[in-house]
DSSP file (Angstrom, degrees, kcal/mol; ACC not computed):
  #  RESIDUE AA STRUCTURE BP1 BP2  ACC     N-H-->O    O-->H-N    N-H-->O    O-->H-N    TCO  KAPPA ALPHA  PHI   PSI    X-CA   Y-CA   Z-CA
    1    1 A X              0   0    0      0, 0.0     2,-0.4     0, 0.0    14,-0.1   0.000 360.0 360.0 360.0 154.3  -29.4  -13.5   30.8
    2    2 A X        -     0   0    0     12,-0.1     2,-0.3     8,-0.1    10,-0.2  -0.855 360.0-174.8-142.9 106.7  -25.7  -12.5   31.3
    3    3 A X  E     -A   11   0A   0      8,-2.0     2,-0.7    -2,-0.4     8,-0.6  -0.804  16.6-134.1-105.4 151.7  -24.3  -10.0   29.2
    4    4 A X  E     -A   10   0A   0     -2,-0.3     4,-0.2     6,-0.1     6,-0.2  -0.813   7.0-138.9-141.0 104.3  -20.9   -9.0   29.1
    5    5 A X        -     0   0    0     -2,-0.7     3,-0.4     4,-0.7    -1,-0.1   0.566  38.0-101.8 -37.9 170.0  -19.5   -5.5   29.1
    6    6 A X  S    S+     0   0    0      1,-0.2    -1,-0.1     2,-0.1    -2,-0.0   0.691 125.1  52.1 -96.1   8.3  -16.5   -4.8   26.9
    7    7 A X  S    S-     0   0    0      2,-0.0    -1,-0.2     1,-0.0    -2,-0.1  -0.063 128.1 -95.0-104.8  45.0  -13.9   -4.9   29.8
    8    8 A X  S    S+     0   0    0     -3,-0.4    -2,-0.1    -4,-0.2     2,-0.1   0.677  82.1 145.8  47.4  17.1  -15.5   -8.8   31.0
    9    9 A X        -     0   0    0      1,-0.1    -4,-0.7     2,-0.0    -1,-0.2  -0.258  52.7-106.6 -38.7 130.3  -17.4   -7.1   33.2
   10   10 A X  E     -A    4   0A   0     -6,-0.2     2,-0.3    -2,-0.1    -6,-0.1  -0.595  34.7-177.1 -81.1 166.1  -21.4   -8.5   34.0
   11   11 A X  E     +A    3   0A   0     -8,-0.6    -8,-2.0     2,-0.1     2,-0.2  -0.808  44.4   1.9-140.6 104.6  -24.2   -6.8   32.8
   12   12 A X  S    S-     0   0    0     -2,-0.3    -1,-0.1   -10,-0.2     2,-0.1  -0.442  97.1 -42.8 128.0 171.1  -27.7   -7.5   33.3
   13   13 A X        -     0   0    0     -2,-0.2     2,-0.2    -3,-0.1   -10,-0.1  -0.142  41.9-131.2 -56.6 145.7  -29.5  -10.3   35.6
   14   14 A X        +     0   0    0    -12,-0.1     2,-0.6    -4,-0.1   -12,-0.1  -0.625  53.8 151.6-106.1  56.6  -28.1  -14.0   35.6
   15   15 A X        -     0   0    0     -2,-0.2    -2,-0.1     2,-0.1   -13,-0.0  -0.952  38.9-153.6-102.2 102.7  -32.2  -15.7   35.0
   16   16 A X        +     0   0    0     -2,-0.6     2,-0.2   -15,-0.1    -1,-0.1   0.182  48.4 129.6  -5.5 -29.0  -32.1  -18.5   33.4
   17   17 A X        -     0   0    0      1,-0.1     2,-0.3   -16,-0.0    -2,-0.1  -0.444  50.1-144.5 -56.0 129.7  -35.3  -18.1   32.1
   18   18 A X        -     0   0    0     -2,-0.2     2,-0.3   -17,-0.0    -1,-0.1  -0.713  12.9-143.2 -77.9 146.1  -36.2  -18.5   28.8
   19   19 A X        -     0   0    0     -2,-0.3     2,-0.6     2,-0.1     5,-0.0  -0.753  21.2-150.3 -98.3 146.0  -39.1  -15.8   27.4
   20   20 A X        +     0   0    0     -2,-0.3     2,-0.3     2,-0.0     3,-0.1  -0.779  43.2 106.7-111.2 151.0  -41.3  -17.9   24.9
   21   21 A X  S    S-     0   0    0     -2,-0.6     3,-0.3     1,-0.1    -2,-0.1  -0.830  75.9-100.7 146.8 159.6  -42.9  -15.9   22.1
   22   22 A X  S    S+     0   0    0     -2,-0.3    -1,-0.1     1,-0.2    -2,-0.0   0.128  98.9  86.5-111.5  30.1  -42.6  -15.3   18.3
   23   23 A X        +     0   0    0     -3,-0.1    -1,-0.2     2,-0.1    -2,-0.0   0.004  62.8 119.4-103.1  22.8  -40.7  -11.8   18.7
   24   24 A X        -     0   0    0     -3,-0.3     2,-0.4     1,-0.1    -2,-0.0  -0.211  64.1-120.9 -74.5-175.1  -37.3  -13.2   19.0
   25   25 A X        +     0   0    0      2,-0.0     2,-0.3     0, 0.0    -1,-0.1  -0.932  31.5 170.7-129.3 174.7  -34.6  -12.5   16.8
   26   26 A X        -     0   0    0     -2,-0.4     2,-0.0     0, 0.0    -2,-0.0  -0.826  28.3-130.1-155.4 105.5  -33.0  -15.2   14.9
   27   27 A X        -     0   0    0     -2,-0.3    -2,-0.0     1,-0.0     3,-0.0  -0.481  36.6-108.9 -86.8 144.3  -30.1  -14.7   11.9
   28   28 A X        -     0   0    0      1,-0.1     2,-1.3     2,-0.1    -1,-0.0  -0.027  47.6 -74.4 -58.7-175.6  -30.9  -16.7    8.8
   29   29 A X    >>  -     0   0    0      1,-0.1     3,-2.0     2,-0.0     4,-1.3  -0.365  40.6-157.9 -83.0  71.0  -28.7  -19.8    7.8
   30   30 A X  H 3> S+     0   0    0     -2,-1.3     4,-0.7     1,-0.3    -1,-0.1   0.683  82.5  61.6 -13.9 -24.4  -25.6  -18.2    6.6
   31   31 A X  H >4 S+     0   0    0      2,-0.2     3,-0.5     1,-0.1    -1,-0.3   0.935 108.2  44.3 -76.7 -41.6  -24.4  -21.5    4.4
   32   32 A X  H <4 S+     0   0    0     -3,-2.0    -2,-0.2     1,-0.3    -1,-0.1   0.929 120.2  37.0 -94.9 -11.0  -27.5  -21.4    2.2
   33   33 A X  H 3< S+     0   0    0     -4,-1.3    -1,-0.3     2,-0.0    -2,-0.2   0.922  85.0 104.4 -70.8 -32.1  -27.6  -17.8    1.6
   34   34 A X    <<  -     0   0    0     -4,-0.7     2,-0.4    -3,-0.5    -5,-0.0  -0.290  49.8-165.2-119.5 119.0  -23.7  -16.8    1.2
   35   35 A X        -     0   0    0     -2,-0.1     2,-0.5     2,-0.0    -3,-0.0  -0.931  17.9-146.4-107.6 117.0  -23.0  -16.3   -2.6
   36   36 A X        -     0   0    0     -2,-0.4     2,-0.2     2,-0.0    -2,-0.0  -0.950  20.0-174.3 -85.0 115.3  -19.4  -16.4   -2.5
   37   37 A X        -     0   0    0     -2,-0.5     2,-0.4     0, 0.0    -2,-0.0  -0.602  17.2-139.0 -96.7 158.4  -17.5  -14.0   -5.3
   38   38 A X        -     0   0    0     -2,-0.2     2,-0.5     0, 0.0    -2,-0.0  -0.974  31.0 -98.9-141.8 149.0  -14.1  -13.8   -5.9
   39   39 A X        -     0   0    0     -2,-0.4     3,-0.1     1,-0.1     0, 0.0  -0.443  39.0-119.0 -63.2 116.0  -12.4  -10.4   -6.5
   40   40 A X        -     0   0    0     -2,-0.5     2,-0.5     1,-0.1    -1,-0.1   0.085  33.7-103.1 -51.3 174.3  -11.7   -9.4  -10.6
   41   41 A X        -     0   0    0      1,-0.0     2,-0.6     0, 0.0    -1,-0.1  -0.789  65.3 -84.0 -93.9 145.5   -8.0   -8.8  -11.5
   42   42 A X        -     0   0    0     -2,-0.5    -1,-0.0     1,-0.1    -3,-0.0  -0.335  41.5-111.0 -41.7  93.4   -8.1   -4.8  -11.7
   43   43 A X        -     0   0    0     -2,-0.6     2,-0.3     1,-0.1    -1,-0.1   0.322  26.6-129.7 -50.6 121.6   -9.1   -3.0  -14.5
   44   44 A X        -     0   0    0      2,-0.0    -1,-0.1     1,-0.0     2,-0.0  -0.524  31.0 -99.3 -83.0 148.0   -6.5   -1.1  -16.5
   45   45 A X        -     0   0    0     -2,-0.3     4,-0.0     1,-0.1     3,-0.0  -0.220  29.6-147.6 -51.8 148.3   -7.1    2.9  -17.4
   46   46 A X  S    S+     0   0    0      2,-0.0    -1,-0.1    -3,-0.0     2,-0.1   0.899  77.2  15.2-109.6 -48.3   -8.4    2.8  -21.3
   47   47 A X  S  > S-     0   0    0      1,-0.1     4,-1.1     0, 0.0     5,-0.2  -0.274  75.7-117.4-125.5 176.9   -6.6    6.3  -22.2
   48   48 A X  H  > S+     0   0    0      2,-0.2     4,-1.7    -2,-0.1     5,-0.6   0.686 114.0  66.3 -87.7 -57.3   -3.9    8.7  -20.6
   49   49 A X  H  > S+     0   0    0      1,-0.2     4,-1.7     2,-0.1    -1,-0.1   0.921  96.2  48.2 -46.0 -27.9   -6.2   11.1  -20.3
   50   50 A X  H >> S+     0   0    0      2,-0.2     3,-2.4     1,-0.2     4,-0.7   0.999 113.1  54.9 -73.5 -49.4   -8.2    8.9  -17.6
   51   51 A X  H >X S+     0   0    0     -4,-1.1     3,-2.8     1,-0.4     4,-2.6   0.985 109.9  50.9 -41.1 -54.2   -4.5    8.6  -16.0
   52   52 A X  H 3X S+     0   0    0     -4,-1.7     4,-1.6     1,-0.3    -1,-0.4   0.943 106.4  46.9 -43.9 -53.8   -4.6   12.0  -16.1
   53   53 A X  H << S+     0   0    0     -3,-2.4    -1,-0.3    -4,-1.7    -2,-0.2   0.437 111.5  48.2 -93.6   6.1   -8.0   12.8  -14.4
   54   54 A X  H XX S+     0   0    0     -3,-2.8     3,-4.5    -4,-0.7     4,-1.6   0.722 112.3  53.6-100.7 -44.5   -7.7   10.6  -11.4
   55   55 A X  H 3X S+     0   0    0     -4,-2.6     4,-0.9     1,-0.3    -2,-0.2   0.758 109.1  49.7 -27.8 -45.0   -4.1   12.1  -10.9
   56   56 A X  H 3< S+     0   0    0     -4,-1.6    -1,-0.3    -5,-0.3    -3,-0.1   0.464 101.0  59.6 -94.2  -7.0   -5.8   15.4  -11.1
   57   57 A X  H <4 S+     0   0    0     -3,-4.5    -1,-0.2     1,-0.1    -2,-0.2   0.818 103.4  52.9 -82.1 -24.9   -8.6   14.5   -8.3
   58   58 A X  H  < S+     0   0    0     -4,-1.6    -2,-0.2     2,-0.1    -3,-0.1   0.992  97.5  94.2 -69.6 -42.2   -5.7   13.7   -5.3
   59   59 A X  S  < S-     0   0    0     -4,-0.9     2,-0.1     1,-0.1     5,-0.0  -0.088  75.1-120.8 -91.2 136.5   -4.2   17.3   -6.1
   60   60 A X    >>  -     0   0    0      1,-0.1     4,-1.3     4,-0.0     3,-1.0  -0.449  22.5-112.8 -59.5 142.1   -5.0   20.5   -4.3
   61   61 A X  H 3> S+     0   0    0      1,-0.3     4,-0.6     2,-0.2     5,-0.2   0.603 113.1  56.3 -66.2 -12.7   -6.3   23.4   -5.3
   62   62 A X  H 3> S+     0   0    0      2,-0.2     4,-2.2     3,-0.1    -1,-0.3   0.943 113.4  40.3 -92.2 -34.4   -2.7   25.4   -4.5
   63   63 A X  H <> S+     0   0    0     -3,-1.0     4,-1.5     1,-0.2    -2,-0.2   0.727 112.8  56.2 -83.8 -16.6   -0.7   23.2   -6.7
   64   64 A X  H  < S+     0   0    0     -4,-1.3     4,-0.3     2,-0.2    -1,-0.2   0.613 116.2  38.3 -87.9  -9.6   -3.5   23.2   -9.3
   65   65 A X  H >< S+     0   0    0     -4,-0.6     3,-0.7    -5,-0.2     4,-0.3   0.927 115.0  49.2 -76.7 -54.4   -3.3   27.1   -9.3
   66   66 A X  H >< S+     0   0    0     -4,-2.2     3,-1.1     1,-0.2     4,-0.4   0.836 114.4  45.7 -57.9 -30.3    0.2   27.4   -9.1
   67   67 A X  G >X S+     0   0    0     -4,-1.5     4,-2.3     1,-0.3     3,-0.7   0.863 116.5  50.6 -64.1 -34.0    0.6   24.7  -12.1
   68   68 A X  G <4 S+     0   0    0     -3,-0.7     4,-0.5     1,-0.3    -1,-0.3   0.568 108.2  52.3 -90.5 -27.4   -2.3   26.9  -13.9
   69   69 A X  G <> S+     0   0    0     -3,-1.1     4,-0.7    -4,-0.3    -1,-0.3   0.494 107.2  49.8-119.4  -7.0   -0.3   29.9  -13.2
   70   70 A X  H <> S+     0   0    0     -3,-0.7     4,-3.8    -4,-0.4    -2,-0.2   0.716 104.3  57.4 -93.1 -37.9    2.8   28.5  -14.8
   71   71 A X  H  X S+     0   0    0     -4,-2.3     4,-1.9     2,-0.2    -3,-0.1   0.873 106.5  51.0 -69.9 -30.7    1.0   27.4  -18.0
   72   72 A X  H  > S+     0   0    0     -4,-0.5     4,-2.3     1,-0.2    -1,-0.2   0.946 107.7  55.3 -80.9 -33.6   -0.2   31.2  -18.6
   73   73 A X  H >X S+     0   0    0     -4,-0.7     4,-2.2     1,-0.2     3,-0.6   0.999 106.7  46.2 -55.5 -53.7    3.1   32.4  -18.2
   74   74 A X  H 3X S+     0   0    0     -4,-3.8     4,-1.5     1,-0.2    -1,-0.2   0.660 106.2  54.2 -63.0 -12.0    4.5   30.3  -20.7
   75   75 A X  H 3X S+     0   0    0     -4,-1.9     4,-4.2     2,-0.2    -1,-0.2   0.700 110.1  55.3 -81.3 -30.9    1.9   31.0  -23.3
   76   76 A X  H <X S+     0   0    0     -4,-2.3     4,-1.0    -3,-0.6    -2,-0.2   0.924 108.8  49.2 -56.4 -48.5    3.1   35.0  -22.4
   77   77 A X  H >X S+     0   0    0     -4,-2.2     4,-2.5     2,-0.2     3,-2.0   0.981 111.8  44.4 -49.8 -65.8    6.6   33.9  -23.2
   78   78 A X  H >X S+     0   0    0     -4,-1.5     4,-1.6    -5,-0.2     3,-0.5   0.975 115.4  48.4 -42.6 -56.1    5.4   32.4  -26.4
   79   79 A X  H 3X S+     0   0    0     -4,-4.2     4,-2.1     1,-0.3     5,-0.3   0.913 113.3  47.6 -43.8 -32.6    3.3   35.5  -27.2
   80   80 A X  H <X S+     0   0    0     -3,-2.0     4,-1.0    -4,-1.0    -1,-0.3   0.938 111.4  49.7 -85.3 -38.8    6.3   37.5  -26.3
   81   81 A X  H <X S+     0   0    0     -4,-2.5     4,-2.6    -3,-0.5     5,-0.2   0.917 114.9  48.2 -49.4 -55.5    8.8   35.0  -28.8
   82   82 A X  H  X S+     0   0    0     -4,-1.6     4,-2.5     1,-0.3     5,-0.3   0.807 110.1  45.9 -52.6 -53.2    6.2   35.6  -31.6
   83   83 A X  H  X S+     0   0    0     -4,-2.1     4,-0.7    -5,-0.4    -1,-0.3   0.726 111.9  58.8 -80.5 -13.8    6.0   39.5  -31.1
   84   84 A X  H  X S+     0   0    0     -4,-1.0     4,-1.7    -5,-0.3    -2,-0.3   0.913 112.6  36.8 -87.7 -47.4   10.0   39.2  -31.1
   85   85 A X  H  <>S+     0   0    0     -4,-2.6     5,-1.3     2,-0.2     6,-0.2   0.938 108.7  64.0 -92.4 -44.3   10.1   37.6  -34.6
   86   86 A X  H ><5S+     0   0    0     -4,-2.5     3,-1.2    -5,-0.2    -1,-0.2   0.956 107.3  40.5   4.1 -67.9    7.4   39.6  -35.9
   87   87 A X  H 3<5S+     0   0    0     -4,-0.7    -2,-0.2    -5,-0.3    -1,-0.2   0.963 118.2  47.2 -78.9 -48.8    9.3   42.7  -35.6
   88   88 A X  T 3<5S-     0   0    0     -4,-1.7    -1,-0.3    -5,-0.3    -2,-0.2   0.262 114.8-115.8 -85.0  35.0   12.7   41.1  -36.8
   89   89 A X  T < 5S+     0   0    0     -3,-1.2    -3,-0.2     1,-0.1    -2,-0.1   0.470  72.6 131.1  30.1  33.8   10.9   39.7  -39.5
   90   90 A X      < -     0   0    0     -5,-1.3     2,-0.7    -6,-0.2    -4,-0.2  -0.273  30.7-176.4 -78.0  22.1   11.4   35.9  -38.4
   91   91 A X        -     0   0    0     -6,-0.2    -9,-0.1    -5,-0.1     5,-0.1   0.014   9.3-169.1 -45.7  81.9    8.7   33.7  -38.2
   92   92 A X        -     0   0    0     -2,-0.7     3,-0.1     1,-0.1     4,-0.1  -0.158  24.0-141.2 -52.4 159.2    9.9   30.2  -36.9
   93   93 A X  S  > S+     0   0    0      2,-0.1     4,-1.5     1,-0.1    -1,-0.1   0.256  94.5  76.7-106.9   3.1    7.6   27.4  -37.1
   94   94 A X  T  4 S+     0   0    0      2,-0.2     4,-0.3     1,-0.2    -1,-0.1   0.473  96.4  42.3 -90.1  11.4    8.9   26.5  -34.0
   95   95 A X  T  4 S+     0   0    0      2,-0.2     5,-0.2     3,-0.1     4,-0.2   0.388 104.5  59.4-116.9 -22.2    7.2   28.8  -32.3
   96   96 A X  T >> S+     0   0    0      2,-0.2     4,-2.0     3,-0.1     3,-0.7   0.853 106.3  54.6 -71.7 -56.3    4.1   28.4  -34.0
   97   97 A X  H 3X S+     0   0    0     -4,-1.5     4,-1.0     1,-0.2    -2,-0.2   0.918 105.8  50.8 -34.5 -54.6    4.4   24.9  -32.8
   98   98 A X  H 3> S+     0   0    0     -4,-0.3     4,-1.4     2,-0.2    -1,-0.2   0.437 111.1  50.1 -71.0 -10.2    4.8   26.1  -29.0
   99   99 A X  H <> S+     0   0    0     -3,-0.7     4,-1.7     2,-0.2     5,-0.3   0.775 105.0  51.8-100.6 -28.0    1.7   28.3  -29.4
  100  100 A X  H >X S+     0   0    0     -4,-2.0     4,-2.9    -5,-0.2     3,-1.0   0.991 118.7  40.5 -62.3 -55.0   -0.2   25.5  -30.8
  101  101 A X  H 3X S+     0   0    0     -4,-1.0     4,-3.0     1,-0.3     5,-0.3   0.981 116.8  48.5 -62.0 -63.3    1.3   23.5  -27.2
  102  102 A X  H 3X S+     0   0    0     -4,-1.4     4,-2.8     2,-0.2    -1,-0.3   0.852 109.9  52.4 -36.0 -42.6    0.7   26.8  -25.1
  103  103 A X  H X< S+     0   0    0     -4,-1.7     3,-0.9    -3,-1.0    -2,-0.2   0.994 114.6  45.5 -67.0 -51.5   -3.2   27.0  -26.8
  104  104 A X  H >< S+     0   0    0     -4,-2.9     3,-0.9     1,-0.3    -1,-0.3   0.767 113.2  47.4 -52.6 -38.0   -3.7   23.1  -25.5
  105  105 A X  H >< S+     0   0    0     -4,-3.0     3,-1.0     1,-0.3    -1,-0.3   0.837  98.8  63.2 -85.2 -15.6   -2.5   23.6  -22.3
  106  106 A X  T << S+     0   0    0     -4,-2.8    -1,-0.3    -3,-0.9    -2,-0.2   0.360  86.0  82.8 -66.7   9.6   -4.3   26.5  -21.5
  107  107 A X  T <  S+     0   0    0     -3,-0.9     2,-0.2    12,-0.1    -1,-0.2   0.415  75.2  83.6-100.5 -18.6   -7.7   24.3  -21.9
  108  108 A X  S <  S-     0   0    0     -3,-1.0     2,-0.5    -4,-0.1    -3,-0.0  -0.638  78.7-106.0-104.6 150.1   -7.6   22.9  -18.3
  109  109 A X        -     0   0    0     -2,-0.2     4,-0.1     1,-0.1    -2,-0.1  -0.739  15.4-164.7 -64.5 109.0   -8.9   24.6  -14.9
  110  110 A X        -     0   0    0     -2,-0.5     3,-0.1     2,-0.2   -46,-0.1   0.896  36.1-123.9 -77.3 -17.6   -7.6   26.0  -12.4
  111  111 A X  S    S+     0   0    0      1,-0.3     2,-0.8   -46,-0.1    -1,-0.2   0.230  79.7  99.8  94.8  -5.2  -10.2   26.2  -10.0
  112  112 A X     >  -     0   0    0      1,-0.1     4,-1.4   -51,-0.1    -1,-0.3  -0.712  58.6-153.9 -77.4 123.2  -10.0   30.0   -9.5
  113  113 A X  T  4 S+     0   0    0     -2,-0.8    -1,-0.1     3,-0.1     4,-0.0   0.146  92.8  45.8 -81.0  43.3  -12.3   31.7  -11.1
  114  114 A X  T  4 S+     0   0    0      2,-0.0    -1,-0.1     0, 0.0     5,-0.0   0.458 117.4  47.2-132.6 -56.2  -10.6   35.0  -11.5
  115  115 A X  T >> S+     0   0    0      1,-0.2     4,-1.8     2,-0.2     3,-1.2   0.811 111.8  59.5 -67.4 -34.4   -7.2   33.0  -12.7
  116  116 A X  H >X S+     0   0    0     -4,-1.4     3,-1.6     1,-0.3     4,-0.8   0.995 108.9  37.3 -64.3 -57.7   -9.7   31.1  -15.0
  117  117 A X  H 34 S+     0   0    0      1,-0.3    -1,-0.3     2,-0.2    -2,-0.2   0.111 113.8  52.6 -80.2  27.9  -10.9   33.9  -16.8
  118  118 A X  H <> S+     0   0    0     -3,-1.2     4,-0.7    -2,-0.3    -1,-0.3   0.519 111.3  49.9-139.6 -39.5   -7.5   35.6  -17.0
  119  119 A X  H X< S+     0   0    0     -4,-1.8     3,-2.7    -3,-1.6     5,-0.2   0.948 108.6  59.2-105.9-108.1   -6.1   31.9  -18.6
  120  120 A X  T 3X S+     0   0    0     -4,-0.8     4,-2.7     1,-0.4     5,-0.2   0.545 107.7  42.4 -15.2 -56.8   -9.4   32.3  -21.2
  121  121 A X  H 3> S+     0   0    0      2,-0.2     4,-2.0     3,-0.1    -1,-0.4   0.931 113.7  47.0 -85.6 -20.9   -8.1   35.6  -22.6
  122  122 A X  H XX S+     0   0    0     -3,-2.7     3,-2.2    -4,-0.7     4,-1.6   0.859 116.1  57.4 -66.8 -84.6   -4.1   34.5  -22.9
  123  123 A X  H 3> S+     0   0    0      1,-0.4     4,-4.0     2,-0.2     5,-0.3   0.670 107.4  39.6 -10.0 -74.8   -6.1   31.7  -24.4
  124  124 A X  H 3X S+     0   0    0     -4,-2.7     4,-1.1     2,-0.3    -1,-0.4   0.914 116.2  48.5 -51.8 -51.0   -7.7   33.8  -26.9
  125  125 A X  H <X S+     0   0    0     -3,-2.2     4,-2.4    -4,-2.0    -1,-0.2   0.869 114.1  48.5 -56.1 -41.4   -4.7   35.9  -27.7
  126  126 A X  H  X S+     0   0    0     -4,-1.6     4,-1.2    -5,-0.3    -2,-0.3   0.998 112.5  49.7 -61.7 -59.8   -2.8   32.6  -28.1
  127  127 A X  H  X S+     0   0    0     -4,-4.0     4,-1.1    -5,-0.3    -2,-0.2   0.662 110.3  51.1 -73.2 -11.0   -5.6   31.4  -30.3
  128  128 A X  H  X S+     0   0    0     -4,-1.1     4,-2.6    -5,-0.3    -1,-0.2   0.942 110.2  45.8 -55.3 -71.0   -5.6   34.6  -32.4
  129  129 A X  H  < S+     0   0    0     -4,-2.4    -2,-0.2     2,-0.2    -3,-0.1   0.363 109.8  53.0 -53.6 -12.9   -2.0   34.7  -33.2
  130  130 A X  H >X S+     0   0    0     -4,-1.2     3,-3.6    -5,-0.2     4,-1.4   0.876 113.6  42.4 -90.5 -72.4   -1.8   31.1  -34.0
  131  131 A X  H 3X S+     0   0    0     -4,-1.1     4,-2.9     1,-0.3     3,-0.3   0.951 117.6  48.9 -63.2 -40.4   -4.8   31.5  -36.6
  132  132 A X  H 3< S+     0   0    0     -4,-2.6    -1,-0.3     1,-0.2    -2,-0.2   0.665 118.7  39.9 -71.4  -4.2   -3.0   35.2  -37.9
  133  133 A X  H <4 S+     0   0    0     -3,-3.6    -2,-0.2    -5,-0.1    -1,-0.2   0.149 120.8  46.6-114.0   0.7    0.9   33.1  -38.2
  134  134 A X  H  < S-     0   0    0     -4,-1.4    -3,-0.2    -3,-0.3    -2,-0.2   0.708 103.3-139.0-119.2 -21.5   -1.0   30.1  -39.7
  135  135 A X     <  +     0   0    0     -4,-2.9     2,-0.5    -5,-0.3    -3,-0.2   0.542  59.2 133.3  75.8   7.8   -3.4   32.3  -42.4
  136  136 A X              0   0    0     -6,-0.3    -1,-0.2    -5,-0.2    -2,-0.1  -0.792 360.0 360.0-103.7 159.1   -6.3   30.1  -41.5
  137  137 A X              0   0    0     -2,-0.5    -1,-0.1    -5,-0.0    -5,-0.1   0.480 360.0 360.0 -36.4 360.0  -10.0   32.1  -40.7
């Protein structure tokens, strides 16, 4: 048998011999087995949100903090707008709007826990003040 290395190199004895016996190996007949498939056209994403959640599996946990860390600031801002028209006795409803935006984006994870539970209570504050400028329970 003459086996042949991967640089063409020999390997192994050059006998001729055949071994007889029912321990060979043998691959079945590839025509009548082979089920040939053909590749679907690619399925489109149903929702944004799915857009949204594969987007959010490539990203790293430092741009998903820092993003995370951006969103709780801006709900502070809002808080801060809010407590600013409060006191001058101004209640926009454009700011009631932005707190409603602030509430929604605060809903997502950062993957800290520390940052998470720090984003839950501006959450909570956010969701307070909304329900106290909006009169509902």
């Amino acid at each position: 048998m003459r086996i042949y290395g991967p640089n063409g190199t020999t390997i192994g004895s050059t006998n001729n011999s055949r071994r007889t016996g029912s321990t060979g190996f043998s691959l079945p007949d590839l025509a009548s087995t082979a089920e040939t498939r053909t590749a679907g056209p690619p399925r489109a994403a149903g929702t944004i949100d799915a857009l949204l959640a594969m987007q959010s599996v490539d990203e790293d946990p430092a741009q998903r903090r820092q993003r995370s860390v951006k969103r709780g600031r801006t709900a502070l801002d809002v808080l801060d707008d809010l407590k600013i028209g409060l006191l001058a006795g101004s209640l926009d409803t454009s700011t009631v709007q932005r707190l409603r935006d602030a509430a929604a984006d605060l809903k997502s994870s950062s993957g800290d826990p520390g940052l998470d539970q720090v984003l839950a209570e501006i959450e909570l504050r956010v969701e307070v003040e909304l329900a106290k400028a909006t009169g509902r329970p």
